[in-house]
Every structure is written in structure tokens, then in C-alpha cells.
BALOBA-1460 file (C-alpha; in Angstrom, 3 decimals):
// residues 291
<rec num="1" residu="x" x="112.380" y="38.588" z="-8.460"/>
<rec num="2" residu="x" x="114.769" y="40.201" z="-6.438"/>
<rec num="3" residu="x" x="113.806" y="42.346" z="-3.480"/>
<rec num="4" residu="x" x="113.840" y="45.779" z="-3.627"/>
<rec num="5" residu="x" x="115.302" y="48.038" z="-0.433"/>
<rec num="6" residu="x" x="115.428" y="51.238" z="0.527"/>
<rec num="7" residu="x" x="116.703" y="53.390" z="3.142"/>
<rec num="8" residu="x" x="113.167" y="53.648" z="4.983"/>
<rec num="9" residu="x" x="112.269" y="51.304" z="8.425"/>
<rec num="10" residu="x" x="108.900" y="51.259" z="9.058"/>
<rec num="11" residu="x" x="107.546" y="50.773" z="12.625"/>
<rec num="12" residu="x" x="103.956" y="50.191" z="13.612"/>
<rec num="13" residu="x" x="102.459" y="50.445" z="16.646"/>
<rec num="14" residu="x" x="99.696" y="47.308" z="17.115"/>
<rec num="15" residu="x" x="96.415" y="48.021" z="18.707"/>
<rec num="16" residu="x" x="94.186" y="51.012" z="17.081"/>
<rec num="17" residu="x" x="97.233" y="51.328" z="14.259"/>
<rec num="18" residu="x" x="96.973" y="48.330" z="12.524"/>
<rec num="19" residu="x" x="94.042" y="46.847" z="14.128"/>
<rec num="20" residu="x" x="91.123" y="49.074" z="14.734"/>
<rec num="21" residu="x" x="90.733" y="48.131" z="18.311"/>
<rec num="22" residu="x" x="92.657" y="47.515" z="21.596"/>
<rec num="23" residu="x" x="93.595" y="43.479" z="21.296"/>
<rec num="24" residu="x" x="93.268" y="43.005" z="25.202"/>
<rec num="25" residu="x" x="89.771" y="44.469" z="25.455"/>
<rec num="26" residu="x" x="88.450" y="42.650" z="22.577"/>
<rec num="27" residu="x" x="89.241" y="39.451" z="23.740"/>
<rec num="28" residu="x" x="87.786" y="40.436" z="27.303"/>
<rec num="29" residu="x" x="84.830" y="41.236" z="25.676"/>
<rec num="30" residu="x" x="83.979" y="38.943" z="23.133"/>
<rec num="31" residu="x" x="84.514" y="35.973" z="26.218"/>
<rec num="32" residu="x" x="82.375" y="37.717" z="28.973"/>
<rec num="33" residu="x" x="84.978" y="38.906" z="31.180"/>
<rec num="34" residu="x" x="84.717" y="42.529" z="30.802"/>
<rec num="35" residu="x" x="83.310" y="43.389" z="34.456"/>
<rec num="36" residu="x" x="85.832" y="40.944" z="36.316"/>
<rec num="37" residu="x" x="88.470" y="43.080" z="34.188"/>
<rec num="38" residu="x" x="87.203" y="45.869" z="35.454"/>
<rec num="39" residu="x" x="86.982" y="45.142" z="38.633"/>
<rec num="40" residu="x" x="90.877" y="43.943" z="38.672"/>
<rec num="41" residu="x" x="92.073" y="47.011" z="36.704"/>
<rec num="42" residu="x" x="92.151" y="49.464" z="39.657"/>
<rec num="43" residu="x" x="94.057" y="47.006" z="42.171"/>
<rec num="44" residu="x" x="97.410" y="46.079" z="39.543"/>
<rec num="45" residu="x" x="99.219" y="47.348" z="36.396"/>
<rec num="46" residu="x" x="97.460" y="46.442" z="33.037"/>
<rec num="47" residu="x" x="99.938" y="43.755" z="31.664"/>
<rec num="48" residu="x" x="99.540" y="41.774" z="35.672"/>
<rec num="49" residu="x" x="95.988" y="42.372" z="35.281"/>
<rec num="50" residu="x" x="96.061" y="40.614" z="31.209"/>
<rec num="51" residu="x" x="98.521" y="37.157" z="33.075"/>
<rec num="52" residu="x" x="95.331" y="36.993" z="35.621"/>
<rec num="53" residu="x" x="92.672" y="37.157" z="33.284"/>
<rec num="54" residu="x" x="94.045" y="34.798" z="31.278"/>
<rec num="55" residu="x" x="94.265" y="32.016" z="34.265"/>
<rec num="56" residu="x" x="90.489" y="33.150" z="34.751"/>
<rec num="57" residu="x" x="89.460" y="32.655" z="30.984"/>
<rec num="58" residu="x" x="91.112" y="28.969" z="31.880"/>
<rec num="59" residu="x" x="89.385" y="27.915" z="34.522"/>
<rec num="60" residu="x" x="86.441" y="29.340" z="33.321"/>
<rec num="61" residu="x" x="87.004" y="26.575" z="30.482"/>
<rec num="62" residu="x" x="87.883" y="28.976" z="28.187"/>
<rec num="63" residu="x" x="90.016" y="27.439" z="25.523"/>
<rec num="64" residu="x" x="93.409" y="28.647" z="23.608"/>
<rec num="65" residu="x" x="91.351" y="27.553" z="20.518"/>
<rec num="66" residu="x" x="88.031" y="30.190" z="21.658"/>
<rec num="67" residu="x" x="90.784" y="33.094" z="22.717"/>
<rec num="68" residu="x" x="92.752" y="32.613" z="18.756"/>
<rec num="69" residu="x" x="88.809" y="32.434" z="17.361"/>
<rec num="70" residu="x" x="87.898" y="35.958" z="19.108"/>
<rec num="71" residu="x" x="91.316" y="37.242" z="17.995"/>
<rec num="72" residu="x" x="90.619" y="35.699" z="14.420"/>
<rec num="73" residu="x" x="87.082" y="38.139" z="14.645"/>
<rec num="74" residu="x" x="88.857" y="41.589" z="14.994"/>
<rec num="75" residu="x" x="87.868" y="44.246" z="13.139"/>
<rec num="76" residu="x" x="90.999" y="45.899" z="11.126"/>
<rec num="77" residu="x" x="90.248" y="49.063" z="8.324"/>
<rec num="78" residu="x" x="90.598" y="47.356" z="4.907"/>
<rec num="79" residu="x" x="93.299" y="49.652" z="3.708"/>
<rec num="80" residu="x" x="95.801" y="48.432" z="6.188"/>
<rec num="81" residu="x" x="96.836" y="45.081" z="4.681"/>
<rec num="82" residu="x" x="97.386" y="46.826" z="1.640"/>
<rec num="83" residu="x" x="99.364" y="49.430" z="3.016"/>
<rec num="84" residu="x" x="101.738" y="47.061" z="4.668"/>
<rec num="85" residu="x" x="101.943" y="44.598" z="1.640"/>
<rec num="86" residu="x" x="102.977" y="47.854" z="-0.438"/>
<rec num="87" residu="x" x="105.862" y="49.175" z="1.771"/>
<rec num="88" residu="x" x="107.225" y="46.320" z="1.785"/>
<rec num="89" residu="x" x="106.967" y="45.531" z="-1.911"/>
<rec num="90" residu="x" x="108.609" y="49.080" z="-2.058"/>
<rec num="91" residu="x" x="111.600" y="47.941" z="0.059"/>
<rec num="92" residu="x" x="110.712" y="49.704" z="3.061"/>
<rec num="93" residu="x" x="111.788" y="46.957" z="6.453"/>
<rec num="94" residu="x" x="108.472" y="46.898" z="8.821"/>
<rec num="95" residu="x" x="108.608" y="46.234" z="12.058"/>
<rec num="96" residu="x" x="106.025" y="45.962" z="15.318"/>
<rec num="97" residu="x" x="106.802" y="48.007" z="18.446"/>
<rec num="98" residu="x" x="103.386" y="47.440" z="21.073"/>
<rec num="99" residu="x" x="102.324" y="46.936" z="24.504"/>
<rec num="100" residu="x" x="99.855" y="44.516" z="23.591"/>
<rec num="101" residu="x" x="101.697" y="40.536" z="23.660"/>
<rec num="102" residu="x" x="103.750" y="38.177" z="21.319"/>
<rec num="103" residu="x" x="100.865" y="36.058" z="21.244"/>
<rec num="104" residu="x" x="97.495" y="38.190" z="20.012"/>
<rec num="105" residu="x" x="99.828" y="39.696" z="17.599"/>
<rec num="106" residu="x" x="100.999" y="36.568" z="15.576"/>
<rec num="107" residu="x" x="97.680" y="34.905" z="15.627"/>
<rec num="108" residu="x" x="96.492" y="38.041" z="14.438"/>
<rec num="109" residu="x" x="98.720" y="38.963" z="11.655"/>
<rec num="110" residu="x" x="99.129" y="35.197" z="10.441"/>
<rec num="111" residu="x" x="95.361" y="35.301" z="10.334"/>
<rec num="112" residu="x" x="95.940" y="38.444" z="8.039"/>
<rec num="113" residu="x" x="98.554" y="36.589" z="6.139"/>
<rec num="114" residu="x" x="101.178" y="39.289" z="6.652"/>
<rec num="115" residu="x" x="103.270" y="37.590" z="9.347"/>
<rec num="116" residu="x" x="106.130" y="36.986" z="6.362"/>
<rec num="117" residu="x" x="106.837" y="41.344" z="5.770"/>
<rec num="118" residu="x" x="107.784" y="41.692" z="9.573"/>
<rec num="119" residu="x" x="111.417" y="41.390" z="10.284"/>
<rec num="120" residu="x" x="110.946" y="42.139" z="13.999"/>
<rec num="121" residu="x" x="107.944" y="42.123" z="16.551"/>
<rec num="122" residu="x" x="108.772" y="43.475" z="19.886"/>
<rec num="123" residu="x" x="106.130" y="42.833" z="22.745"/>
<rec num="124" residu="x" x="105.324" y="41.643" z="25.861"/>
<rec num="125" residu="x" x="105.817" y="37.761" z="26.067"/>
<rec num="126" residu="x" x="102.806" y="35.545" z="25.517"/>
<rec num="127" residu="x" x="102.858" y="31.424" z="25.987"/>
<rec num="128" residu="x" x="101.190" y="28.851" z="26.601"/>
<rec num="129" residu="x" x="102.443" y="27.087" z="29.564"/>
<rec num="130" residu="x" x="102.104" y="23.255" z="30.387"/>
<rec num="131" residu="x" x="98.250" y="23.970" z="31.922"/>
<rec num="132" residu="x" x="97.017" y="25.344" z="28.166"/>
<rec num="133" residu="x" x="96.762" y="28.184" z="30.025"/>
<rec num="134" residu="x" x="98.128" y="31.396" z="28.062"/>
<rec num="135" residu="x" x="100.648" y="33.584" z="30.452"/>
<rec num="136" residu="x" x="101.393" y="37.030" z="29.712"/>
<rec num="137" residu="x" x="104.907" y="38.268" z="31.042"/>
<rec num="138" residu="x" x="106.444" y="42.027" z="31.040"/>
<rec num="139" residu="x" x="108.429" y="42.862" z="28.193"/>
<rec num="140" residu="x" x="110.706" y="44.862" z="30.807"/>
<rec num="141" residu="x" x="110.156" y="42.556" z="34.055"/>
<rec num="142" residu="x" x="109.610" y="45.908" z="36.668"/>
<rec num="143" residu="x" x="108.717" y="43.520" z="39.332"/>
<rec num="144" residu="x" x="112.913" y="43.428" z="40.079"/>
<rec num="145" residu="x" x="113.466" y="46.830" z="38.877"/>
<rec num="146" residu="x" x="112.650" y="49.847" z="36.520"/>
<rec num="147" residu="x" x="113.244" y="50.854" z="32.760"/>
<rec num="148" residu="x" x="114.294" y="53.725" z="33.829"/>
<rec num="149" residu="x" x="112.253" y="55.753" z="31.952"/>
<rec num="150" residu="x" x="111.467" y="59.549" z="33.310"/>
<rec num="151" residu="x" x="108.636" y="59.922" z="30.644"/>
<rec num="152" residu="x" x="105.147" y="59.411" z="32.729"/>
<rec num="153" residu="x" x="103.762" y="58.160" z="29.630"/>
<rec num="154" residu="x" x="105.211" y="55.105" z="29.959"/>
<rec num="155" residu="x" x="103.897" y="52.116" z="31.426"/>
<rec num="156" residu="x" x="105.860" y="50.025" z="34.057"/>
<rec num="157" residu="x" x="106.180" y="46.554" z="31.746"/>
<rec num="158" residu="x" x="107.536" y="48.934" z="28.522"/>
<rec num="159" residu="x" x="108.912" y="51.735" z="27.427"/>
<rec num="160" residu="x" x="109.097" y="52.253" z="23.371"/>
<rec num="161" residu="x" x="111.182" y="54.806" z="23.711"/>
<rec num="162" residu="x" x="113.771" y="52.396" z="24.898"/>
<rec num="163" residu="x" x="113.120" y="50.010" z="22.158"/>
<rec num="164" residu="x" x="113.319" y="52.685" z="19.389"/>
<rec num="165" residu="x" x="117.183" y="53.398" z="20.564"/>
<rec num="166" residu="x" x="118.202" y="49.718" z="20.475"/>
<rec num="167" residu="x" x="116.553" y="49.863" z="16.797"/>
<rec num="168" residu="x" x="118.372" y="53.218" z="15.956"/>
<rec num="169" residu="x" x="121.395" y="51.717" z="16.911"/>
<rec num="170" residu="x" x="121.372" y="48.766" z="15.268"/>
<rec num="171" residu="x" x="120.493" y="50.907" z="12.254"/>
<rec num="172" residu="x" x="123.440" y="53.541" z="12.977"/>
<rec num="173" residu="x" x="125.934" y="52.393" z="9.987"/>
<rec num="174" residu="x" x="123.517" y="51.929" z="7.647"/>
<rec num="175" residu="x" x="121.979" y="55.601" z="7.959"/>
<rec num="176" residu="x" x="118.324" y="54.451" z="8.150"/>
<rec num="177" residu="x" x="115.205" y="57.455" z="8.040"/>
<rec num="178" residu="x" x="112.604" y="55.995" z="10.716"/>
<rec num="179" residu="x" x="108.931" y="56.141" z="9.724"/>
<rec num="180" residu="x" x="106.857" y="55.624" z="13.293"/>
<rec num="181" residu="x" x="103.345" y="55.236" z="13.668"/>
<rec num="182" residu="x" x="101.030" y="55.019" z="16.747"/>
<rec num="183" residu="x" x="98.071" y="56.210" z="18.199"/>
<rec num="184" residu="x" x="98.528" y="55.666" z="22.242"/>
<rec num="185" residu="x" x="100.323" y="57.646" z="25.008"/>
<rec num="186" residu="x" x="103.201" y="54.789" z="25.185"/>
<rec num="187" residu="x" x="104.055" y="55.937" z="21.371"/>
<rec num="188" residu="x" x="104.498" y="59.332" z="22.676"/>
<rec num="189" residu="x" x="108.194" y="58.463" z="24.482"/>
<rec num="190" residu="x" x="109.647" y="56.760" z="21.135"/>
<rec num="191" residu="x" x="108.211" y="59.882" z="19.007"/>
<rec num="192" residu="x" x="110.442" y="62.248" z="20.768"/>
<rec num="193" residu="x" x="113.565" y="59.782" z="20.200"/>
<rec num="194" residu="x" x="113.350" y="60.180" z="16.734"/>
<rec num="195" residu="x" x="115.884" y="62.150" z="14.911"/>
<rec num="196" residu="x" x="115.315" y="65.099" z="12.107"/>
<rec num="197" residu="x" x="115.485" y="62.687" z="9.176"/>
<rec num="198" residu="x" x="112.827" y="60.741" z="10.616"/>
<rec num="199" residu="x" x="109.096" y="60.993" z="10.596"/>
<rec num="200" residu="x" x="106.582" y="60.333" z="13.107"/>
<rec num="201" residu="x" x="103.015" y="59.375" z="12.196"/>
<rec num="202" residu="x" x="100.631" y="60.244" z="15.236"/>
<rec num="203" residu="x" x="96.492" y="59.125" z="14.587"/>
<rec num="204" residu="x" x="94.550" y="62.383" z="14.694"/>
<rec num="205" residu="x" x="92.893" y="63.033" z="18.291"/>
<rec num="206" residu="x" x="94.117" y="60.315" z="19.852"/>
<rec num="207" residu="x" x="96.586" y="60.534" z="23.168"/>
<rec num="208" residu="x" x="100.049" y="60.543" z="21.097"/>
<rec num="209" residu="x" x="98.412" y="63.200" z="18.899"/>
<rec num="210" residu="x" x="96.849" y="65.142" z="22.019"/>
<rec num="211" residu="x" x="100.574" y="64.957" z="23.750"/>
<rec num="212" residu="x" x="102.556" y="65.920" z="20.661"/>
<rec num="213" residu="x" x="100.023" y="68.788" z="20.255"/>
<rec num="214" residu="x" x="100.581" y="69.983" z="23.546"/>
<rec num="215" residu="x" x="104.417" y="71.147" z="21.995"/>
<rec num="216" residu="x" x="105.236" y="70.015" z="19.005"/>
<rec num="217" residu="x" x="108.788" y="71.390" z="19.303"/>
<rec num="218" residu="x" x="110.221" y="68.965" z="21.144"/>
<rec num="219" residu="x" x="109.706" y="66.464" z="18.419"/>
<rec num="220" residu="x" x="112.296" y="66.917" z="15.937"/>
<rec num="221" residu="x" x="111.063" y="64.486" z="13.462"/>
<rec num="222" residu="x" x="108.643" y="65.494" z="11.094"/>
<rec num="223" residu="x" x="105.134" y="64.890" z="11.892"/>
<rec num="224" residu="x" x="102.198" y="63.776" z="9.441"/>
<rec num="225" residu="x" x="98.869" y="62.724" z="11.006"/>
<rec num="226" residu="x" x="96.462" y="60.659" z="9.975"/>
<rec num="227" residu="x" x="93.019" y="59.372" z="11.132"/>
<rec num="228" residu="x" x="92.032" y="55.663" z="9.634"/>
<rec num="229" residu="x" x="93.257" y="53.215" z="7.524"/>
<rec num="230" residu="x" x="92.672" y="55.019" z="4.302"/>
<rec num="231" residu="x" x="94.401" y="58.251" z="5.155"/>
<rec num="232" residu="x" x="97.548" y="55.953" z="7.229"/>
<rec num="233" residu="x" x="97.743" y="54.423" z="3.598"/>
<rec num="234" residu="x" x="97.638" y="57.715" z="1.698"/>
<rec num="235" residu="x" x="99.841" y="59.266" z="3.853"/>
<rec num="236" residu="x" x="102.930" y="56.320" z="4.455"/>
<rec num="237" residu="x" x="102.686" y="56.304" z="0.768"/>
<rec num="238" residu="x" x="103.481" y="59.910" z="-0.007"/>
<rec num="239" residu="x" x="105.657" y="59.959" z="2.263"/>
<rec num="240" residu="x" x="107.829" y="56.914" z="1.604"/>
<rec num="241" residu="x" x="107.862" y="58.009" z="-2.114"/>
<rec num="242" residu="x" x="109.090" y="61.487" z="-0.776"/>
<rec num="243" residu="x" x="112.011" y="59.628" z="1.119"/>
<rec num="244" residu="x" x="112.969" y="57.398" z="-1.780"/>
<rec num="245" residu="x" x="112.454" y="60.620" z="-4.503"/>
<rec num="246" residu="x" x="114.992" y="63.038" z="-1.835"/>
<rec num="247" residu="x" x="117.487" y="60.052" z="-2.275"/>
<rec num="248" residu="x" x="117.566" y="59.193" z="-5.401"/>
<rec num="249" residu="x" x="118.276" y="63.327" z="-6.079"/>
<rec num="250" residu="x" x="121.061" y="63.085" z="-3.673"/>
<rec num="251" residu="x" x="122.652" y="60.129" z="-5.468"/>
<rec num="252" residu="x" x="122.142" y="62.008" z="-8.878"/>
<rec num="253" residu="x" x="123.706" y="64.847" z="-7.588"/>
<rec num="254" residu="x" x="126.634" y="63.463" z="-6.080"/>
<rec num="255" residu="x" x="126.946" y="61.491" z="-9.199"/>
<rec num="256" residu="x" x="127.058" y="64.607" z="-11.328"/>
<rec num="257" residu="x" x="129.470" y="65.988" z="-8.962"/>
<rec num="258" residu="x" x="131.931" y="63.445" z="-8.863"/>
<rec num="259" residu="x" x="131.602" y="63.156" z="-13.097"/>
<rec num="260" residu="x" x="132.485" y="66.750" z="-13.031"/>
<rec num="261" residu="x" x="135.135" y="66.368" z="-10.667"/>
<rec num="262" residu="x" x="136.654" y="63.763" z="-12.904"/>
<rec num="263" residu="x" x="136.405" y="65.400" z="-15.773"/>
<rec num="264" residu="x" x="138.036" y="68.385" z="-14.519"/>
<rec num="265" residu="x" x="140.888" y="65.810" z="-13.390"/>
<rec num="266" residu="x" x="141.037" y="64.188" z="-17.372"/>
<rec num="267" residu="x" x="141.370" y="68.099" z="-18.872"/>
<rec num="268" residu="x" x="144.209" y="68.737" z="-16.124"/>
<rec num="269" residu="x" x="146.176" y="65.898" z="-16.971"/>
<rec num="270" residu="x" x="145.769" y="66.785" z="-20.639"/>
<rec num="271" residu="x" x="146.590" y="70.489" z="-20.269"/>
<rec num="272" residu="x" x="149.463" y="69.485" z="-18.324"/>
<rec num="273" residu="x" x="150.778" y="67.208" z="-20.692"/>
<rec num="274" residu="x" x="150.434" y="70.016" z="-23.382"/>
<rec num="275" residu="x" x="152.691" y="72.656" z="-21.556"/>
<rec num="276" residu="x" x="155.449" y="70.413" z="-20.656"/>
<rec num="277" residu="x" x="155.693" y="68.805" z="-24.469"/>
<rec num="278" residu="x" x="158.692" y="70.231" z="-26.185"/>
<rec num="279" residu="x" x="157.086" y="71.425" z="-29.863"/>
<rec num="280" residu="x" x="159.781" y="69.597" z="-32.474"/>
<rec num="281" residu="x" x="161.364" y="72.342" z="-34.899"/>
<rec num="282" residu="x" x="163.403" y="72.170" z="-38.249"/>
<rec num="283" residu="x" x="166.982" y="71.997" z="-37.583"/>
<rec num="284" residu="x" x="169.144" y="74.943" z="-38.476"/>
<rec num="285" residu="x" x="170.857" y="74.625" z="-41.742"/>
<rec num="286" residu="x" x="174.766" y="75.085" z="-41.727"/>
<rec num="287" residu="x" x="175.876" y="77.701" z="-44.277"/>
<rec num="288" residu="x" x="179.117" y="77.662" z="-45.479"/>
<rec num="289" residu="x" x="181.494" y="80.723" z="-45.920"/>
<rec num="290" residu="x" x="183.529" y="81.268" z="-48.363"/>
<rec num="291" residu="x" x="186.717" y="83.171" z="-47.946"/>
């Protein structure tokens, strides 16, 4: 069967959107590295501090195999899976936008068996190098210069916000509505890129929702909340169906339009043809005088 698309582009945030949890703590955790985490946290930006942990977790002896197996254990809401399998089965394009890395997300999601209805994951870089030891890079490399970004919400290695506009333009011909979801502060930069048509999905009491809160004017996309996986799933639902019920009314009623317009076109021609056609009369008879 042929698949079905839409007008709709649907971009999830990672960690505490579609999993429950932040990736990079729960790996931390579940190997017995949370206090030497902690103690690094203070002295170096989060994404440095991730690349160093993972050279300790290596030689430590901790294996590629153990970090995929804690990554495997992650707890995820079991509405979520459905919720992505059914935009996309409605013909909605999904795509990843997070700060967490290229590598916890794939292992994650092709443990999920949902790798196949992303067209596009954008992270920071994740590898393993030629020690088996996993490296964690910057998606924007700030160690040679910024992203530019004036938003303090922002971290150094990434700015969404930035990512969003290379999506919208990429999109700009085809006239693409934007569903966004997210829960962190980092989500709150590519929230206020989006454009009326779009819609931004901020989880209830969390930092996006606490900054969008703060003045919800300056977002001029419309905003639906939601809280776990069950209401994310109610909610994308309703509102994809909105999207795809607005357009279809649209096409109707330019259809309608342009029928009327043609038929109004059909009766002109015909009327016109009607007032230039010379009616055919009897000829005069010829009477003869006599005389």
C-alpha cells in the first residue's frame, strides 16, 4: 500500500518526550558513575562532561555492549510507540531534534523498533572510536566559535532554534504546518521560531512550559500542552486530524470556487454566442403590379 502524506512535520524532542527520562543520566546511573558525574558537572559544559565520562566508563571496563544494555532498560510511557507509529501511518514526516547524542538515540529507538518512521535525527555526534571507547562530540563545535544564539536557554554545543530554521527552510516550497514537541529549556528557542500555522507542544510544568508561561505572546504558534504519554498521544492526534480536516475544507472550497468560476465562464460563452447569432427569417415575397 501506498503511503499516505500530509502537509504536517512532526518534530520530537528525545529525552523526557519520547523517553520518560534524561538518556545521559540513566546511563550514569544504571553503571555507577553518578557521583564522579557530579563531581565533573560544575568544572565543564554538559556535552564535554558526557565525551569524559564515557572514556571513564572505558577504563573502568565498562563495555559498548553494558552502555547499549542500560540504554536497552529505559523506561518510555507505553502510549508513545503508538503515537509515533500512528502519525506516521497518517502521513505526518517525524523527525528528532535533541541535545542528547546520535548514539543513545538509535540504540534506543531501534530497540523500540521505530528507527524506520524517522526521516531525520539531528544530535550531537556519538561513535565509537578505534579504543571501543564511545566519544561524544558537539553538534555545533563552540570550542572554535559560537552558534550565535542570543537566547540564554541555549546550551553552548546546540541551539534548536537554529536547527528548526534549516528545517523550515527546507520545507519553504512545500508550505509545511510544524508540529513541535519538547519538554526542556533548549526546546524553548525553536518554540518561538515557529510560525502562526504551526503548533508547539510544551509538557505541562516542565522548563519549556514554565518559560512559555512566563509570556505566551511571543510564541506565535499555537500552543497545546500535555503531561505524559497518554495525553502527548491524545493531544498530537486531535490535533493532526484538525490540520488534515482545515485542509481538506480549503481544497473543497477552492474546488467549489474554481467549478463555479468555470461554470460562470461555460454560461458566458453560451450567452455570448446567443446575442451575436443572426435569427434566420422568411424571405420577403415579391408582389407583382399590375398596370
Amino acid at each position: 500500500m501506498a503511503q499516505i502524506n500530509n502537509n504536517i512535520v512532526v518534530v520530537f524532542d528525545f529525552d523526557k518526550t519520547i523517553i520518560d527520562v534524561d538518556s545521559d543520566n540513566w546511563v550514569i546511573d544504571e553503571l555507577g558513575f553518578t557521583d564522579l558525574f557530579n563531581q565533573l558537572l560544575p568544572t565543564m559544559p554538559w556535552n564535554t562532561v558526557m565525551d569524559r565520562m564515557m572514556k571513564e566508563l572505558h577504563d573502568q571496563g565498562k563495555t559498548i555492549e553494558e552502555i547499549k544494555q542500560a540504554l536497552r532498560t529505559i523506561p518510555i510511557h507505553p502510549r508513545i510507540v503508538p503515537a509515533i507509529k500512528a502519525a506516521h501511518s497518517l502521513g505526518c514526516e517525524l523527525r528528532i531534534v535533541s541535545d542528547a547524542n546520535m548514539f543513545f538515540i538509535e540504540t534506543i529507538v531501534e530497540h523500540l523498533g521505530i528507527s524506520e518512521f524517522f526521516s531525520e535525527i539531528n544530535s550531537n555526534p556519538g561513535f565509537v572510536d578505534e579504543h571501543d571507547t564511545l566519544r561524544i562530540s558537539p553538534y555545533h563545535d563552540f570550542t572554535n566559535s559560537s552558534h550565535g544564539c542570543t537566547h540564554g536557554t541555549c546550551p553552548p554545543n546546540m541551539c534548536k532554534g537554529l536547527v528548526i530554521e534549516r528545517i523550515q527552510e527546507s520545507l519553504a516550497k512545500e508550505g509545511k504546518k510544524i508540529i513541535y514537541l519538547g519538554d526542556g529549556a533548549g526546546d524553548y528557542c525553536p518554540s518561538l521560531k515557529l510560525k502562526p500555522e504551526d503548533y508547539v507542544m510544551p509538557r505541562k510544568n516542565f522548563p519549556v512550559w514554565d518559560l512559555i508561561s512566563q509570556n505566551p505572546m511571543l510564541v506565535k504558534a499555537t500552543i497545546r500542552e500535555w503531561s505524559d504519554g497518554e495525553s502527548l498521544e491524545k493531544i498530537l492526534m486531535g490535533t493532526i486530524e484538525e490540520i488534515v480536516l482545515e485542509e481538506d475544507k480549503e481544497k473543497k472550497m477552492l474546488s467549489t470556487t474554481t467549478s463555479a468560476e468555470n461554470t460562470c465562464k461555460i454560461q458566458t460563452i453560451s450567452v455570448g454566442i446567443n446575442v451575436h447569432h443572426e435569427p434566420i427569417m422568411p424571405r420577403a415575397l415579391r408582389v407583382s403590379q399590375s398596370g
